[in-house]
C-alpha positions as CSV (number, residue, x, y, z in Angstrom):
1,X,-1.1,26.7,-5.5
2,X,-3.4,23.3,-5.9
3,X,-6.7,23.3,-3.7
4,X,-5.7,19.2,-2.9
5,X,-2.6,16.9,-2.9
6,X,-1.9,15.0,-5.7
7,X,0.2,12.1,-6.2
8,X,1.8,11.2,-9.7
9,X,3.9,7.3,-9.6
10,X,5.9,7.3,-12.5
11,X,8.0,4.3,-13.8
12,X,10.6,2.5,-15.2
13,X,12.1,2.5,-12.2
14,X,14.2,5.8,-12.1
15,X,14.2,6.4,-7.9
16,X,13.4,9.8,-6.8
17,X,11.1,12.2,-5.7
18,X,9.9,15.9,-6.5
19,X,7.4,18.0,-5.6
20,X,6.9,20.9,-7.8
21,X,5.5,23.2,-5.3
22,X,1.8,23.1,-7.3
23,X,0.6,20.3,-4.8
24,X,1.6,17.5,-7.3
25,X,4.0,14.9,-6.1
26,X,6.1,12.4,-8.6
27,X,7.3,9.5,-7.1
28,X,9.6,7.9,-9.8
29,X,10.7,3.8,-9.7
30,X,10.3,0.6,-7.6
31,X,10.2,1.4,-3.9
32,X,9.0,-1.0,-1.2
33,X,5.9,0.0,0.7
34,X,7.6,1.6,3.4
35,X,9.7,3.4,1.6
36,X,6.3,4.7,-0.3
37,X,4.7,5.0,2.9
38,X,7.1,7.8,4.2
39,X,7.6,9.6,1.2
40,X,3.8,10.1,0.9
41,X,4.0,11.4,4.7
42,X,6.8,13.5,4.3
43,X,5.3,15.4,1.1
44,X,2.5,15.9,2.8
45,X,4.4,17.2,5.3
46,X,5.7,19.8,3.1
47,X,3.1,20.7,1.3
48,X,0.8,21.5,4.8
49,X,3.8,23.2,6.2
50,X,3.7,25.4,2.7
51,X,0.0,26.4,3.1
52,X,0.2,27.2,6.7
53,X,4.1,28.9,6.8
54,X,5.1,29.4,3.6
55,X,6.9,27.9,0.8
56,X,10.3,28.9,2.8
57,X,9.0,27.2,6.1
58,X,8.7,23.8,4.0
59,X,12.0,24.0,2.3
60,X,13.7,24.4,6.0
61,X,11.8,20.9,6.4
62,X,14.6,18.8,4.8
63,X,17.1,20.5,7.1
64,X,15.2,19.4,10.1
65,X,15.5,15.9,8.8
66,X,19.1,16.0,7.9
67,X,19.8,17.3,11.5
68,X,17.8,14.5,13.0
69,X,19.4,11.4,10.5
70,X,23.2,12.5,11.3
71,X,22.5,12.9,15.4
């Protein structure tokens, strides 16, 4: 796993986002700032989760978030 975070912005603008697990984060297309903003928290989220709980602990992240978007 990477020591540090890293962030990747990749264009034309192709939305989407994946982190490979390796501490590098794409962030493909044309987002407003916001939208930026949040997926920059929420992969670092994930990746903190990963180093403290495990790679299985972060992947239940997204389900957490689901759960609180359809209540």
């Amino acid at each position: 796993m990477a020591r540090s975070l890293q962030f990747v912005f990749q264009f034309p603008p192709v939305h989407g986002v994946f982190d490979t697990g390796y501490g590098i984060v794409y962030i493909f297309g044309e987002m407003y700032e916001t939208e930026i903003e949040d997926i920059i928290s929420h992969e670092t989220l994930h990746y903190v989760v990963q180093k403290i709980a495990g790679k299985r602990a972060s992947l239940k992240l997204d389900r957490v978030y689901e759960k609180i978007l359809s209540d």
